[in-house]
N, CA, C and O atoms as a GROMACS GRO file, in nm:
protein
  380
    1UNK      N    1  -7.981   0.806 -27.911
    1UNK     CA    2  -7.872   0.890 -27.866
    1UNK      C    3  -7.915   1.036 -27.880
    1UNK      O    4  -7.966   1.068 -27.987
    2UNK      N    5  -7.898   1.144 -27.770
    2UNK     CA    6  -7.907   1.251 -27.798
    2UNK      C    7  -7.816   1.367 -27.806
    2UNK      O    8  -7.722   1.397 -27.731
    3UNK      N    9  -7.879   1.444 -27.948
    3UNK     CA   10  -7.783   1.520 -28.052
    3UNK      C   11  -7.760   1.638 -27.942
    3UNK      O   12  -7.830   1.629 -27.840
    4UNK      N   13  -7.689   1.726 -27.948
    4UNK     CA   14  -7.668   1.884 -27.924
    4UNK      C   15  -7.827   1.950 -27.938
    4UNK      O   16  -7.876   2.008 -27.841
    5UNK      N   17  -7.905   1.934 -28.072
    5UNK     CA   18  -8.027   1.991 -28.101
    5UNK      C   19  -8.103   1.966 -28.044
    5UNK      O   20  -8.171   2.056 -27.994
    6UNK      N   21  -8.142   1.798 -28.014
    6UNK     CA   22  -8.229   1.754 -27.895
    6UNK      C   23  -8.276   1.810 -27.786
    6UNK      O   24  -8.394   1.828 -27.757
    7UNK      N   25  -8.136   1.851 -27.694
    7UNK     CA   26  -8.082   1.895 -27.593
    7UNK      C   27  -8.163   2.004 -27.577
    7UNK      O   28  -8.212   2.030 -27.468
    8UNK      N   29  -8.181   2.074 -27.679
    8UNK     CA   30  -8.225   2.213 -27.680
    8UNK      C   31  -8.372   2.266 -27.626
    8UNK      O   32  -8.467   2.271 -27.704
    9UNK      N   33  -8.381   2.302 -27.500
    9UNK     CA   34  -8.456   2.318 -27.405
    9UNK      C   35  -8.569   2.442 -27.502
    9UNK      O   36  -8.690   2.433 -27.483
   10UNK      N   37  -8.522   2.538 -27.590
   10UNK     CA   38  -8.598   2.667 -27.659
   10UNK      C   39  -8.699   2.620 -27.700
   10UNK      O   40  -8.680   2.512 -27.756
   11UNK      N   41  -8.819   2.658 -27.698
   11UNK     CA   42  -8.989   2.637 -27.750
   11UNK      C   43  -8.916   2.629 -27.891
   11UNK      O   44  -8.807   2.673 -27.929
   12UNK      N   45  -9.027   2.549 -27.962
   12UNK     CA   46  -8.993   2.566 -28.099
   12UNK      C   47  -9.158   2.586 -28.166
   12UNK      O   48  -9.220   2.512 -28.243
   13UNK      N   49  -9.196   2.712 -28.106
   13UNK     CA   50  -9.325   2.693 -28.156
   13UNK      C   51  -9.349   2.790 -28.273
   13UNK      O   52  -9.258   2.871 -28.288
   14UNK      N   53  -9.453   2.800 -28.360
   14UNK     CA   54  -9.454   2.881 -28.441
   14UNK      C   55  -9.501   2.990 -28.430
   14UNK      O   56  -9.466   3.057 -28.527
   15UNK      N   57  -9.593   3.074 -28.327
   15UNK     CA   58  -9.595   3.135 -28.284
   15UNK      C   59  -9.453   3.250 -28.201
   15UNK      O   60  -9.466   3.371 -28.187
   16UNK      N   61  -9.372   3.197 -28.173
   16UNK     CA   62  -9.246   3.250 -28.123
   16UNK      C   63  -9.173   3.252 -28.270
   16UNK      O   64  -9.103   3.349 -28.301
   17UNK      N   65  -9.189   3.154 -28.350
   17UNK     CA   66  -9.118   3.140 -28.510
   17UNK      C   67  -9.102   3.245 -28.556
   17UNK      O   68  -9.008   3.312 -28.600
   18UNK      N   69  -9.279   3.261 -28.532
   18UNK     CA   70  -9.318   3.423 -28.648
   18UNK      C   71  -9.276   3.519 -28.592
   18UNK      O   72  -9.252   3.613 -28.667
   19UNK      N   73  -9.245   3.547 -28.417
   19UNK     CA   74  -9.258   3.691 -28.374
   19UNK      C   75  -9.080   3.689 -28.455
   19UNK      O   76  -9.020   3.765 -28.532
   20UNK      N   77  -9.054   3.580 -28.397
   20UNK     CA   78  -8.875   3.641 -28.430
   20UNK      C   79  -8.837   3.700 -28.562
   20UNK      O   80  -8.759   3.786 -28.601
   21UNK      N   81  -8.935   3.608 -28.624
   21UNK     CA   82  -8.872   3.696 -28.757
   21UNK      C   83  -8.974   3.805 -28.793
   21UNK      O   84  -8.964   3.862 -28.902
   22UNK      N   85  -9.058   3.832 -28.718
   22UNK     CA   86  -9.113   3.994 -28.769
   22UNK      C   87  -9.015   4.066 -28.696
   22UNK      O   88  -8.960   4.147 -28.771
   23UNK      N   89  -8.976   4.069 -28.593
   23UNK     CA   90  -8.898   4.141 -28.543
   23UNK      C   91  -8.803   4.175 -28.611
   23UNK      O   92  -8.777   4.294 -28.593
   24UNK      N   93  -8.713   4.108 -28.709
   24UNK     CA   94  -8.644   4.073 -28.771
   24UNK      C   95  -8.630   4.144 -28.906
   24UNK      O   96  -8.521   4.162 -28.960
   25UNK      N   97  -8.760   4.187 -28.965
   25UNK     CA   98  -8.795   4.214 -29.064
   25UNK      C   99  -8.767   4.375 -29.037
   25UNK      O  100  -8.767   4.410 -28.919
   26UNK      N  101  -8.745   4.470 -29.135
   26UNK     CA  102  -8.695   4.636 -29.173
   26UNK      C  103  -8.873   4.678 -29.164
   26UNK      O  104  -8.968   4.599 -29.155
   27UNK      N  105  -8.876   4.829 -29.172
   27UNK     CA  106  -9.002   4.863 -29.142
   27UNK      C  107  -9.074   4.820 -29.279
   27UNK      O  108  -9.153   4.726 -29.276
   28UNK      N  109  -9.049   4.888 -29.395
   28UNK     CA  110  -9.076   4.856 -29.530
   28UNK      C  111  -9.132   4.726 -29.523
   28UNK      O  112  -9.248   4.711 -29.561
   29UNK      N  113  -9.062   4.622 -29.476
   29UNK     CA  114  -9.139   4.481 -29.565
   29UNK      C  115  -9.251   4.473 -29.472
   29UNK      O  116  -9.360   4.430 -29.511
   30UNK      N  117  -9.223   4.533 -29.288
   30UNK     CA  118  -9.366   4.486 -29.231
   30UNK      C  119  -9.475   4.583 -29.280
   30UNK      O  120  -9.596   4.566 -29.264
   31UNK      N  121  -9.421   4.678 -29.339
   31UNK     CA  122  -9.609   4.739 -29.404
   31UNK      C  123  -9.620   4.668 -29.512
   31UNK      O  124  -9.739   4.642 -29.529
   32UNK      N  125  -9.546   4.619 -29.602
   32UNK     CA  126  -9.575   4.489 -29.716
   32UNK      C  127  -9.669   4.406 -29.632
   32UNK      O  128  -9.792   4.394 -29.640
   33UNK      N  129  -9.606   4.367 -29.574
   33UNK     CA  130  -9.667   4.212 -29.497
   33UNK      C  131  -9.794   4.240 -29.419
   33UNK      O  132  -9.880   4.155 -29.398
   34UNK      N  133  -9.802   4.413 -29.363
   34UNK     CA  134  -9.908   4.414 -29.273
   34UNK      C  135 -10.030   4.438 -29.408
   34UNK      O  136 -10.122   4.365 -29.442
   35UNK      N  137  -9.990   4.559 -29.461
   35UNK     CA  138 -10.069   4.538 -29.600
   35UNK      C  139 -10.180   4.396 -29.622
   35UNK      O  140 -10.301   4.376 -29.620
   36UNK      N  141 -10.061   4.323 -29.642
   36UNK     CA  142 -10.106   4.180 -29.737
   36UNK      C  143 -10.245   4.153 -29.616
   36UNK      O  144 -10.365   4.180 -29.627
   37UNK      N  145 -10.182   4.101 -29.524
   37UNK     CA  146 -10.256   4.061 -29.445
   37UNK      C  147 -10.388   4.151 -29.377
   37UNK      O  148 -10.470   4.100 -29.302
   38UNK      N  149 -10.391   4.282 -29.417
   38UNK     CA  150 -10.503   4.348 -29.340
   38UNK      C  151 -10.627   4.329 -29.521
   38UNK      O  152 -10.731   4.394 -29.522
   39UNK      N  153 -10.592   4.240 -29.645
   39UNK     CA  154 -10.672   4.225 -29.688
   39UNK      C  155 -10.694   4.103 -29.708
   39UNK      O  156 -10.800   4.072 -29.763
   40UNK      N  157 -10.584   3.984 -29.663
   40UNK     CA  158 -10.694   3.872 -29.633
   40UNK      C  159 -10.732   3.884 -29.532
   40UNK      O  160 -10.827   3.806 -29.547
   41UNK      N  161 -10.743   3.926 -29.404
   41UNK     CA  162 -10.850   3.914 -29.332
   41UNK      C  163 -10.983   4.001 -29.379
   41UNK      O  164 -11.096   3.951 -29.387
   42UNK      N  165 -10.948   4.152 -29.410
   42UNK     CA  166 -11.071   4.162 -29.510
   42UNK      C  167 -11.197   4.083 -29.550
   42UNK      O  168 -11.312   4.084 -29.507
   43UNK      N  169 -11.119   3.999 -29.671
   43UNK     CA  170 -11.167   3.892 -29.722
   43UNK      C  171 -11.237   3.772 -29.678
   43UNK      O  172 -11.325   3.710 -29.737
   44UNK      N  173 -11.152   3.734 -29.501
   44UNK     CA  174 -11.267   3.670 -29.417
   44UNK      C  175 -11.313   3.723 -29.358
   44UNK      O  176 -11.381   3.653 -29.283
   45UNK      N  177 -11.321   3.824 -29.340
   45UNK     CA  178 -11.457   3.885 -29.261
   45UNK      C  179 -11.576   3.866 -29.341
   45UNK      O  180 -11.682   3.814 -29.306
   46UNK      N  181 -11.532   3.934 -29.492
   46UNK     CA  182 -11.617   3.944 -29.551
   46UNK      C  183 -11.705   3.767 -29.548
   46UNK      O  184 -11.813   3.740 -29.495
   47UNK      N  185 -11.650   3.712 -29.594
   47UNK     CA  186 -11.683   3.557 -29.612
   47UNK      C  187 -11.807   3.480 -29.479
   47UNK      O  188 -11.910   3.413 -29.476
   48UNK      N  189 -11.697   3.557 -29.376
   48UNK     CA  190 -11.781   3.532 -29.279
   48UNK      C  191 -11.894   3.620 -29.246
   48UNK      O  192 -11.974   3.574 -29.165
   49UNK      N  193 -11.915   3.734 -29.291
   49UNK     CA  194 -12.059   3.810 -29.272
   49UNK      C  195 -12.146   3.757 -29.375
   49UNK      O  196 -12.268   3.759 -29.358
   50UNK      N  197 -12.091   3.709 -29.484
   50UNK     CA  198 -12.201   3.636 -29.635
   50UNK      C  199 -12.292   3.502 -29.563
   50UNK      O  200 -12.411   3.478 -29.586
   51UNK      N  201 -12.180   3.409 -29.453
   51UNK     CA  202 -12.231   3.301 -29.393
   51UNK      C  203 -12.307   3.293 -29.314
   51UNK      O  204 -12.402   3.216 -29.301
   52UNK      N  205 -12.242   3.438 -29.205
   52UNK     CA  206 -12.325   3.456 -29.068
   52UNK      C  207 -12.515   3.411 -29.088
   52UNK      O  208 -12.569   3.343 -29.000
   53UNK      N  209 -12.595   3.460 -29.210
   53UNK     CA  210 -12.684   3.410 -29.199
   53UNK      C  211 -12.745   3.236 -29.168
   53UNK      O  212 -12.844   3.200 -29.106
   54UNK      N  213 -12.674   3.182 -29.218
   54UNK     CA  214 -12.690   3.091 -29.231
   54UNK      C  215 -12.612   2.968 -29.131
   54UNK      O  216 -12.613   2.845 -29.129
   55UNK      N  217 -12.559   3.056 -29.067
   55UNK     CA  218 -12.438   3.006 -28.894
   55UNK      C  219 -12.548   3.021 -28.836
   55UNK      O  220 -12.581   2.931 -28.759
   56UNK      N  221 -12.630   3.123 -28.853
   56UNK     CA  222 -12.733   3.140 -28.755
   56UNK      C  223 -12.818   3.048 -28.747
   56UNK      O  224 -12.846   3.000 -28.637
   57UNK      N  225 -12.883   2.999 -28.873
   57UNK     CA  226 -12.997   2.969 -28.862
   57UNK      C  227 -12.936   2.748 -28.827
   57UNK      O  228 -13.003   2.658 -28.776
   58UNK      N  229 -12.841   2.744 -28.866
   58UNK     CA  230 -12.804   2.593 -28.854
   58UNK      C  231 -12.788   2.578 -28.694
   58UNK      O  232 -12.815   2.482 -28.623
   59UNK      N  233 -12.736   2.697 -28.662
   59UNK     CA  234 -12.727   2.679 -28.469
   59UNK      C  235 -12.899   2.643 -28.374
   59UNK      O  236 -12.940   2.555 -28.299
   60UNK      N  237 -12.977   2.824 -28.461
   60UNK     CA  238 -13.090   2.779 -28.412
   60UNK      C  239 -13.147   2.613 -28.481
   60UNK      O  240 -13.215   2.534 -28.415
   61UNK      N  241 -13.120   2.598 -28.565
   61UNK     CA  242 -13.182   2.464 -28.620
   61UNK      C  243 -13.114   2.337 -28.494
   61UNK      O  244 -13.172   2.234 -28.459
   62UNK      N  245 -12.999   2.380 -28.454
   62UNK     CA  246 -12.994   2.225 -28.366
   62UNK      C  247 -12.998   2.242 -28.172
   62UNK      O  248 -12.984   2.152 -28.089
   63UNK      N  249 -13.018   2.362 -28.153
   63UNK     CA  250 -13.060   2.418 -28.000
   63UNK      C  251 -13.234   2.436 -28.010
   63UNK      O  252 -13.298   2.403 -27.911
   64UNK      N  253 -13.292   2.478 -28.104
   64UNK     CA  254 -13.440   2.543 -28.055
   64UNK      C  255 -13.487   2.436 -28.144
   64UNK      O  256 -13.461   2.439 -28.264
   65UNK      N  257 -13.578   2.313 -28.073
   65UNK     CA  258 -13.666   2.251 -28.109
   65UNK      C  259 -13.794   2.296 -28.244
   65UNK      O  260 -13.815   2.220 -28.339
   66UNK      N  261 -13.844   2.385 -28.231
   66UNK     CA  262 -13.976   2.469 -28.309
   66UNK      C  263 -13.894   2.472 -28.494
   66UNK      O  264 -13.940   2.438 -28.602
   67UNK      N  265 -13.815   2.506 -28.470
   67UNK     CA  266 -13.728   2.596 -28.588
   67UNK      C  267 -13.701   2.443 -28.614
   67UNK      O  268 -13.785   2.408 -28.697
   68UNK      N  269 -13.618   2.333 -28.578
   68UNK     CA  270 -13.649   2.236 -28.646
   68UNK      C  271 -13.748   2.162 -28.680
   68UNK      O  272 -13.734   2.107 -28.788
   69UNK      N  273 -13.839   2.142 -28.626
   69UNK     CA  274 -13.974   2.101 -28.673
   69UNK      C  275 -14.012   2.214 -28.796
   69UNK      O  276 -14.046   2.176 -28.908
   70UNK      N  277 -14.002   2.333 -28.764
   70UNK     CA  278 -14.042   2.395 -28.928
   70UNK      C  279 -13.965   2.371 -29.020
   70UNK      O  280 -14.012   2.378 -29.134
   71UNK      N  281 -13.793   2.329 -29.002
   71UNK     CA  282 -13.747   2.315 -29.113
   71UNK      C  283 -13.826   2.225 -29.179
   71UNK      O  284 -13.877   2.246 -29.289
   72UNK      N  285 -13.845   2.088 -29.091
   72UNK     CA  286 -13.900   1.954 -29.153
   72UNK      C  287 -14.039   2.010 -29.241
   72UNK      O  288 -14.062   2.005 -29.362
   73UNK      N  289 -14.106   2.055 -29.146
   73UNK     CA  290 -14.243   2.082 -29.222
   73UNK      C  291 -14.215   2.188 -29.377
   73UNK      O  292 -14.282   2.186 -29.480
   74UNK      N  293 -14.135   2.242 -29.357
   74UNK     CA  294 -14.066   2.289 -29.504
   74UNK      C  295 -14.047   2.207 -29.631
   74UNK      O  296 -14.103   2.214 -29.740
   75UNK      N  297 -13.955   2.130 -29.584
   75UNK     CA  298 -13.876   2.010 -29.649
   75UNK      C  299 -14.001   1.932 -29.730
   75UNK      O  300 -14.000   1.899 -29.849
   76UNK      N  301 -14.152   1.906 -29.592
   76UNK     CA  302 -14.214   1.832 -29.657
   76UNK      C  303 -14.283   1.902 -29.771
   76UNK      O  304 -14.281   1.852 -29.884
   77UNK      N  305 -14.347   2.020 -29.745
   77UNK     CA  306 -14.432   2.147 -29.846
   77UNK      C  307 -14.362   2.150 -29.974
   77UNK      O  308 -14.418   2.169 -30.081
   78UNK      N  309 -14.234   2.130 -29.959
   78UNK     CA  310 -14.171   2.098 -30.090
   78UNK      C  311 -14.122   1.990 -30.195
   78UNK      O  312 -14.052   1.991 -30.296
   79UNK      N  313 -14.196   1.895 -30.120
   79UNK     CA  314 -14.230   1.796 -30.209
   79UNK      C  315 -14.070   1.725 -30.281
   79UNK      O  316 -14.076   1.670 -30.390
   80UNK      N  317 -13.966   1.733 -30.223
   80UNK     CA  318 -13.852   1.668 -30.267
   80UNK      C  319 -13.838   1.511 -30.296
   80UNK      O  320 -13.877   1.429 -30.213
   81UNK      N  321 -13.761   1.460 -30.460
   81UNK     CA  322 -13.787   1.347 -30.437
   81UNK      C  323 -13.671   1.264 -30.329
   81UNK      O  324 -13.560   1.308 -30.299
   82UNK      N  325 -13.734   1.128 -30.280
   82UNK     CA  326 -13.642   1.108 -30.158
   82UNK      C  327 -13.489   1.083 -30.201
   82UNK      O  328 -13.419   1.062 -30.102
   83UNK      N  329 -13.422   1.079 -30.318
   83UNK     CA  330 -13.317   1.094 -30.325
   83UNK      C  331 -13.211   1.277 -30.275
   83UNK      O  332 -13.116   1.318 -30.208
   84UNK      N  333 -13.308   1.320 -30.361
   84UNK     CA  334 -13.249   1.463 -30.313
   84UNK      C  335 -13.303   1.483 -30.172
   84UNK      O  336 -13.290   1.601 -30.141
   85UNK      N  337 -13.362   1.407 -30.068
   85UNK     CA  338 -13.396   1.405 -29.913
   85UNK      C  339 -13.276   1.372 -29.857
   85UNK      O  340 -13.221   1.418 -29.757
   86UNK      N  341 -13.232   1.263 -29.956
   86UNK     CA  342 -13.098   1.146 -29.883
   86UNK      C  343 -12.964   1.261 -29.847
   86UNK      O  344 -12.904   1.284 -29.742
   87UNK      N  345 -12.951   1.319 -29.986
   87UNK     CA  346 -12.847   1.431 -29.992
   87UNK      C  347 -12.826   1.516 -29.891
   87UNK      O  348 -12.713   1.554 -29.860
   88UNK      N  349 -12.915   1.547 -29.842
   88UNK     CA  350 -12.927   1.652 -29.741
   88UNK      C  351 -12.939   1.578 -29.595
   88UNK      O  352 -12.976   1.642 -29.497
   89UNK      N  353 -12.921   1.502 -29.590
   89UNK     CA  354 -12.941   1.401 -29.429
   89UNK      C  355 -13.067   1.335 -29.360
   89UNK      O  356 -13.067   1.260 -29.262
   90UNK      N  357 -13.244   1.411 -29.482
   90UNK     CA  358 -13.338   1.338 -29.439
   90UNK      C  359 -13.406   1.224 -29.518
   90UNK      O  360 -13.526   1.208 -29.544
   91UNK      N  361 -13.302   1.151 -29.547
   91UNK     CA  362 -13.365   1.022 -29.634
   91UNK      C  363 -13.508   0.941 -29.585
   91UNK      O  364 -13.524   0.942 -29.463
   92UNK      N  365 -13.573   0.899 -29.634
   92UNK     CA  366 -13.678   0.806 -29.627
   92UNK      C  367 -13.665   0.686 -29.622
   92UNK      O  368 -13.678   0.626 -29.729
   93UNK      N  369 -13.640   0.619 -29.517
   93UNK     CA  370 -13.621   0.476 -29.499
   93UNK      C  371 -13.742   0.400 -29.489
   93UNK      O  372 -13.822   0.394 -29.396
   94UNK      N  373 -13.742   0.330 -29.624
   94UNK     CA  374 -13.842   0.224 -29.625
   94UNK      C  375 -13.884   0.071 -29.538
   94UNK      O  376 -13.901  -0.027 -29.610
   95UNK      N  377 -13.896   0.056 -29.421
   95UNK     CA  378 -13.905  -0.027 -29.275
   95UNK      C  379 -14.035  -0.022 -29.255
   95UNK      O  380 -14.084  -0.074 -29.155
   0.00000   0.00000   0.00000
């Protein structure tokens, strides 16, 4: 059976959620709120420039052929035993 609310044709998305009630909000709390939020993103930026090295090098590792073959040849120069190989995704299967 459908309610009155059902009926109700209005997006209910959260995106429209949030504008309404910033709109909603006095100037005061949105510099609170813009505040808050201009230092967690901060914080992921930051996070994400600490990673970026290593975004990099996992991308080149699965597009450029060479760069994976050196990882491997790495992996081997270092002499890991094959459990700590397994950990990391290049186990040694004995066949």
């Amino acid at each position: 059976m459908n309610s009155p609310e059902s009926l109700n044709t209005k997006s209910k998305n959260l995106f429209e959620l949030i504008t309404t009630n910033w709109e909603s909000l006095d100037e005061s709390q949105k510099s609170i709120l813009t505040k808050i939020w201009k230092v967690l993103t901060y914080k992921w930026q930051l996070q994400i420039l600490f990673n970026l090295p290593f975004l990099i090098w996992w991308i080149m590792d699965i597009s450029i052929i060479k760069v994976h073959e050196f990882d491997l040849k790495l992996l081997t120069y270092l002499n890991l035993p094959d459990w700590a190989l397994s950990l990391i995704g290049f186990g040694q299967s004995s066949s």
